[in-house]
C-alpha positions as CSV (number, residue, x, y, z in Angstrom):
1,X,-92.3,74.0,-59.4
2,X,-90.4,72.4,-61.9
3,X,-87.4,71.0,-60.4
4,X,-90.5,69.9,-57.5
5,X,-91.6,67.6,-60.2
6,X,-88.2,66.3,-61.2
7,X,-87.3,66.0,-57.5
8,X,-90.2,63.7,-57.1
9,X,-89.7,61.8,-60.1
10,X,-86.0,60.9,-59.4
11,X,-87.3,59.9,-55.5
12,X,-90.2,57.3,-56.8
13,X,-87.5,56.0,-59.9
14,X,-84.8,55.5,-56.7
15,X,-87.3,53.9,-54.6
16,X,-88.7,52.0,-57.1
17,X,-85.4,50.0,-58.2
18,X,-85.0,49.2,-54.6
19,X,-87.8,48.2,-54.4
20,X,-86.9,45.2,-57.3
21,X,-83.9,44.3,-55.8
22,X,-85.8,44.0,-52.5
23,X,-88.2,41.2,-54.3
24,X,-85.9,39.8,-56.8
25,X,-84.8,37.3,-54.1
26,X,-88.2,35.7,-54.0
27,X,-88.6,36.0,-57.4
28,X,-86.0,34.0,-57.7
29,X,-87.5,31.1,-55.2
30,X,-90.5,31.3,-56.8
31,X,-89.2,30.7,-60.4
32,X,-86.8,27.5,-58.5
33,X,-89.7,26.2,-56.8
34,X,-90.8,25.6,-60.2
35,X,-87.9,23.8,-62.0
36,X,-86.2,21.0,-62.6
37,X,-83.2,20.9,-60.7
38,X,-81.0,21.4,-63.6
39,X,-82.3,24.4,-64.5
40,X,-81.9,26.2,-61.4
41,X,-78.4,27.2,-61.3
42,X,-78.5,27.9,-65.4
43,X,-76.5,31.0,-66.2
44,X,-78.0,33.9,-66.9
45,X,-81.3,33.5,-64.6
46,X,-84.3,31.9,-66.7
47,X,-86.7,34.0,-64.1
48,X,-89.5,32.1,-66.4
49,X,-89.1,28.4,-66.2
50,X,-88.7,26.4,-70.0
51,X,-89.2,23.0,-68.5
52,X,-92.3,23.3,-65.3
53,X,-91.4,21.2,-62.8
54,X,-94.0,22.2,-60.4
55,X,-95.9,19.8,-59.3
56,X,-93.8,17.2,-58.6
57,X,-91.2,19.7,-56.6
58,X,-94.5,20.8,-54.2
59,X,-95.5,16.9,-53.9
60,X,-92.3,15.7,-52.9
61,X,-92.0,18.4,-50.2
62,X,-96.0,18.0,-49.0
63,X,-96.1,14.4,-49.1
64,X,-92.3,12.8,-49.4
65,X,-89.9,11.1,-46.0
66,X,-90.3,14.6,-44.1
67,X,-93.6,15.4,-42.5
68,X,-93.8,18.9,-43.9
69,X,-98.1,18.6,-43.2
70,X,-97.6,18.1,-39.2
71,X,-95.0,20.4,-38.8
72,X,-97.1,22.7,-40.5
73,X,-99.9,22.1,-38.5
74,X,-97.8,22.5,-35.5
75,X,-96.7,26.3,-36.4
76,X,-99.7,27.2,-37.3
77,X,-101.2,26.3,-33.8
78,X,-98.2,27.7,-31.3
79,X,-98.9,30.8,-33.8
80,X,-102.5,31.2,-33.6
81,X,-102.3,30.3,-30.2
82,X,-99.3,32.6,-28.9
83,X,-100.6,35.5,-31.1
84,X,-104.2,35.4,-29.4
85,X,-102.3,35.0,-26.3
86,X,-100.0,37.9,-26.7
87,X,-102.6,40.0,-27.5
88,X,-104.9,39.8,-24.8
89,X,-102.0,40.3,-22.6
90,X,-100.6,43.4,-24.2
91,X,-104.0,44.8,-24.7
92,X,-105.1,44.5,-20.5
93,X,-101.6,45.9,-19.6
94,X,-101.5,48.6,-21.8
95,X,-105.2,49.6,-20.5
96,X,-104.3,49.2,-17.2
97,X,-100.7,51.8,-18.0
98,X,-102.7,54.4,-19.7
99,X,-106.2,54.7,-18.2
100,X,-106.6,52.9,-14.7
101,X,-104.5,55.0,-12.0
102,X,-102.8,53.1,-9.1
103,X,-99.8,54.1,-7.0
104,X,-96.2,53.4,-8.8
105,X,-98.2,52.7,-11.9
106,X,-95.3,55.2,-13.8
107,X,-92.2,53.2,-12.3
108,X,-94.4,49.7,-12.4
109,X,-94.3,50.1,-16.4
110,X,-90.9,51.4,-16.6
111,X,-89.8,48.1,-14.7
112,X,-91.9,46.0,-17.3
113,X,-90.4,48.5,-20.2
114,X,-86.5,47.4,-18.5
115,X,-87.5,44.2,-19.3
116,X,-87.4,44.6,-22.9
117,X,-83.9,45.5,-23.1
118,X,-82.6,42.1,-21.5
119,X,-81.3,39.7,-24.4
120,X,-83.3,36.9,-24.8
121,X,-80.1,34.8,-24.5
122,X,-79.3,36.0,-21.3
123,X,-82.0,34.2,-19.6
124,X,-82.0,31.1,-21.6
125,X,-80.8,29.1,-19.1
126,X,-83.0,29.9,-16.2
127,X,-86.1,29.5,-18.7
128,X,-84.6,26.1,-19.4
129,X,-84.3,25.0,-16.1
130,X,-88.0,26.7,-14.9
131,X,-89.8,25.0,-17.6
132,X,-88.5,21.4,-16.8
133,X,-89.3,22.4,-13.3
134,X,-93.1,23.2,-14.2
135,X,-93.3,20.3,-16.2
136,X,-93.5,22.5,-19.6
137,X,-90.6,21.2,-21.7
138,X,-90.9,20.0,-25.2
139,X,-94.5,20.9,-25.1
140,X,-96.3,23.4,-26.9
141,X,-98.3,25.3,-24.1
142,X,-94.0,25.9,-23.5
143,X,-93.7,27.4,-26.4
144,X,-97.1,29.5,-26.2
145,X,-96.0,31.1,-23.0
146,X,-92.6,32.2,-24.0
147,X,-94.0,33.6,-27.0
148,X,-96.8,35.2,-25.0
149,X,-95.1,38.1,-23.4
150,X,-95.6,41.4,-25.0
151,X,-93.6,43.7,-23.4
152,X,-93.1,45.9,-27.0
153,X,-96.8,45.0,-27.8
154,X,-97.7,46.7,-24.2
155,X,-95.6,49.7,-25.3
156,X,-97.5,50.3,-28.2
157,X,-100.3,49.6,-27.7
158,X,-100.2,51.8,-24.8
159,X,-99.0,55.2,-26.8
160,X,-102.4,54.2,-28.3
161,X,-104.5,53.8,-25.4
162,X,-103.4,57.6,-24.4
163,X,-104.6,59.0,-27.1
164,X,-108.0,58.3,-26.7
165,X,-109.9,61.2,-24.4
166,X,-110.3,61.3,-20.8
167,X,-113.5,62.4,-21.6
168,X,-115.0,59.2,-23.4
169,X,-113.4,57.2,-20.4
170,X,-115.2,59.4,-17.9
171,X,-118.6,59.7,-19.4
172,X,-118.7,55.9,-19.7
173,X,-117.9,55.9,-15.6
174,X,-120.7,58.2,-15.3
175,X,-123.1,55.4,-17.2
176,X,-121.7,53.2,-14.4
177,X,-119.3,51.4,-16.9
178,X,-116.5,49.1,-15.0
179,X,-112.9,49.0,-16.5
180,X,-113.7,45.8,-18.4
181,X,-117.1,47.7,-20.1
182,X,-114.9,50.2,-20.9
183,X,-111.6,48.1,-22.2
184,X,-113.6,45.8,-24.0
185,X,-116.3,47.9,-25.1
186,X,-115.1,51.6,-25.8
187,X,-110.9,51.2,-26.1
188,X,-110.2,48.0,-28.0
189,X,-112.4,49.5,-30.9
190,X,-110.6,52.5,-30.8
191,X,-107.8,51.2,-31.0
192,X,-108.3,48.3,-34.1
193,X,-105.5,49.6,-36.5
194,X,-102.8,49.4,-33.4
195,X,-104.0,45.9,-32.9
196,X,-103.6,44.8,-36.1
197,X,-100.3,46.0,-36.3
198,X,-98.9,44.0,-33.4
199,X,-101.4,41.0,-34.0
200,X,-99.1,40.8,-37.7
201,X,-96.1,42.0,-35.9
202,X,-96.4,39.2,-33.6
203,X,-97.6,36.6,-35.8
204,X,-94.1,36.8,-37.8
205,X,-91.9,37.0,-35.1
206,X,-93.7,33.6,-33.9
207,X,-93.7,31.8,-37.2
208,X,-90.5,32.7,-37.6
209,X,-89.2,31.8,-34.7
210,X,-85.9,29.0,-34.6
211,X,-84.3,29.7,-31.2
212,X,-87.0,28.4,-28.9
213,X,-88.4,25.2,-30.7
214,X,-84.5,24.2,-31.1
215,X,-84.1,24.9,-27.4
216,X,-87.8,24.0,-25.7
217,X,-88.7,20.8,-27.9
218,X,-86.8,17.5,-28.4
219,X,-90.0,15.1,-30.1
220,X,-90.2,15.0,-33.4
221,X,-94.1,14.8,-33.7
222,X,-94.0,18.8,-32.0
223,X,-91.4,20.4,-34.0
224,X,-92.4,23.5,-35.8
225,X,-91.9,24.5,-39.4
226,X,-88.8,25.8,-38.7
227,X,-87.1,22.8,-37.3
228,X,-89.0,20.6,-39.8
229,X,-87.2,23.2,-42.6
230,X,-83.8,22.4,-41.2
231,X,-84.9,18.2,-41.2
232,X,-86.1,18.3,-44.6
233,X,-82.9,20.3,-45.8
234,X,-80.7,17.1,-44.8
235,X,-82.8,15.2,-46.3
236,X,-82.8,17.5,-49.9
237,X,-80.3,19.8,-48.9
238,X,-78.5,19.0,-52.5
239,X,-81.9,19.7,-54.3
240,X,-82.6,23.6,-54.4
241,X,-85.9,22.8,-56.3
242,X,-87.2,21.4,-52.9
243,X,-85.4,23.8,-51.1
244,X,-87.2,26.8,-52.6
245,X,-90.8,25.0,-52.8
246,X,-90.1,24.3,-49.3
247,X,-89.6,27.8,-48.7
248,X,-92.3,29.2,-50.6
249,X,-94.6,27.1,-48.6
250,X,-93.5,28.5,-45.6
251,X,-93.5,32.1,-46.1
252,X,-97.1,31.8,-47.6
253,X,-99.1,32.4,-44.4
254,X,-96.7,35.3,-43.5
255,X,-98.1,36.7,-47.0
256,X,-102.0,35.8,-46.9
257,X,-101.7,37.5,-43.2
258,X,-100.0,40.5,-44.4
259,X,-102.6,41.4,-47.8
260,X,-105.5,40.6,-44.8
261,X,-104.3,43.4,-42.7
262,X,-102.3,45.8,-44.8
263,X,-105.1,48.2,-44.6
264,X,-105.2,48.3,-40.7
265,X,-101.2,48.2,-40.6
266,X,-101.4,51.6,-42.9
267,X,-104.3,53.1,-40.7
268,X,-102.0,52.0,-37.7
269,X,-99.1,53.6,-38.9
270,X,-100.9,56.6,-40.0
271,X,-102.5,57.8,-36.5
272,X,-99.1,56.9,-34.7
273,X,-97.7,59.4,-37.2
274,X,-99.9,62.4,-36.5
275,X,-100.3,61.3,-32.5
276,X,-99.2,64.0,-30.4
């Protein structure tokens, strides 16, 4: 019982150092974000600022040459908008893969799960030369749509669907419930936690993303945070004070969206553990 104790002792001592040299890195931004620039590179780390500094870094990054407030704006809309987006998609298909039976629904969803495993490099080119074609280049309903398919949101969400009984599905058919009653009505609440999960999954992964504003937009006045990072770094790149408040600024959402929906991300994680 004993050496039980000690065993868990030395596991939550391990896992707590990793755990601070997992978030020392941003500690570290933070406490630059609010110095003077000479006292960022000071020898050994002052992880407390002497001098504040903070106020004039954030202004200068807010409201200086770069327009840090529309590009801002701009990631926060393809977000919102691609996450919604992806969502509803995921969420229909994965209904459809679980609980509505059709002929070559198995292989139809094995296709769609092929898909996944294509590298999103590998079609780069074609997605360049369709989008032009449509008329969808450097514009943002461009970038909703690419962000918009959910082919590992459909996966999960489906291994969710197929937990729910047969039994609920069937009683609400008896009620004379159509699919839609039943998918918007009955699953999607069932099913809250797992949508959570890929609604913040999905919200990172779109915020984050470099690869297709650099490719799919060329006006300035529709770049993302992203590209307006990389802008604002020639303009500063010399100055990591800005640097890092730039940063900060741009993680924040990713960190307000994350302490909304830790809860359901745990529940999430939770029932896909003991599923099966």
């Amino acid at each position: 019982m004993r050496s039980i104790k000690l065993s868990r002792v030395i596991v939550t001592l391990c896992m707590g150092f990793a755990g601070i040299l997992f978030i020392m890195p941003f500690l570290w931004m933070l406490s630059a974000s609010f110095k003077p620039e000479l006292d960022v590179m000071k020898y050994p780390i002052q992880w407390i600022p002497t001098k504040w500094n903070m106020v004039e870094n954030y202004r200068q990054v807010w409201a200086g040459a770069v327009p840090f407030t529309l590009y801002y704006w701009n990631s926060t809309k393809v977000t919102l908008m691609s996450t919604a987006l992806s969502l509803i998609i995921s969420a229909m298909a994965a209904y459809g893969f679980s609980k509505v039976i059709f002929k070559g629904r198995d292989t139809l969803f094995l296709l769609v799960l092929a898909t996944f495993m294509i590298p999103t490099q590998a079609i780069l080119v074609p997605q360049f030369i369709m989008y032009r074609w449509l008329g969808l280049f450097d514009s943002h309903i461009g970038l909703v749509l690419l962000a918009s398919s959910g082919v590992l949101g459909t996966f999960l969400l489906r291994q969710f669907f197929l937990g729910i009984h047969d039994e609920i599905i069937e009683s609400a058919r008896i009620d004379a419930a159509g699919h839609w009653t039943i998918f918007s009505r009955i699953a999607m609440p069932l099913v809250q936690p797992a949508l959570a999960t890929y609604m913040i999954l999905r919200f990172i992964w779109t915020w984050n993303d470099y690869q297709n504003p650099l490719i799919f937009l060329r006006s300035d006045s529709l770049f993302t945070l992203q590209l307006g990072i990389r802008k604002f770094a020639d303009f500063s790149g010399e100055f990591y004070s800005l640097m890092m408040a730039g940063a900060v600024s741009a993680i924040l959402p990713l960190l307000i969206i994350f302490m909304i929906g830790q809860k359901q991300v745990i529940e999430g994680v939770a029932m896909g553990s003991v599923k099966g």
